[in-house]
C-alpha positions, -999 to 999 in steps of 0.1 A, spaced: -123 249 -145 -87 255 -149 -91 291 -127 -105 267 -102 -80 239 -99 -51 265 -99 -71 284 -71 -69 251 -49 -30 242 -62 -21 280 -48 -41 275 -15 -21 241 -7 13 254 -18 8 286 2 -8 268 32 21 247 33 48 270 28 32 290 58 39 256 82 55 254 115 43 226 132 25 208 102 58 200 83 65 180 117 36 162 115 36 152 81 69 138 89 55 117 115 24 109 96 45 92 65 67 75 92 38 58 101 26 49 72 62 35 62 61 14 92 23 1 91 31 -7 52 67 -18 50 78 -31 81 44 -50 93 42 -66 57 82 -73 56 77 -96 96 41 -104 99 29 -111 68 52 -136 50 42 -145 11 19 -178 17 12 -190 -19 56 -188 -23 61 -209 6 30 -230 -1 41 -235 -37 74 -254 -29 88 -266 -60 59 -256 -81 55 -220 -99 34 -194 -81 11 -198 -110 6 -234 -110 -3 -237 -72 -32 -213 -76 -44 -235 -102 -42 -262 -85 -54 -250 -54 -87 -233 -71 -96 -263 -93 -89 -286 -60 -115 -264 -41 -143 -263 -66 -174 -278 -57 -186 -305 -78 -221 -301 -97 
């Protein structure tokens, strides 16, 4: 088992030393994912439940909020 998983950790590292092209695309790859993940979340996804919650604590609006939407029995 260990053999095996150092096999694989020697076939990335030497794969990736041996890059030209794919160090540039990595770089582009976790720009994107910086962007789709940081940036979207930071302008199009404002936090709801902390504007929602106004004077209240985060915790105490979900509370409120599930026990509001229960259905009755």
């Amino acid at each position: 088992m260990r053999q095996t998983v150092t096999n694989i950790w020697h076939f990335y590292r030497d794969g990736f030393r041996a890059m030209t092209w794919g160090r540039v695309l990595w770089v582009i790859i976790l720009l994107k994912l910086f962007v789709l993940f940081v940036v979207l979340k930071l302008f199009f996804f404002p936090d709801f439940v902390r504007q929602s919650a106004g004077g209240l604590g985060e915790e105490e609006f979900v509370s409120r909020e599930l026990i509001g939407r229960m259905p009755s029995p």
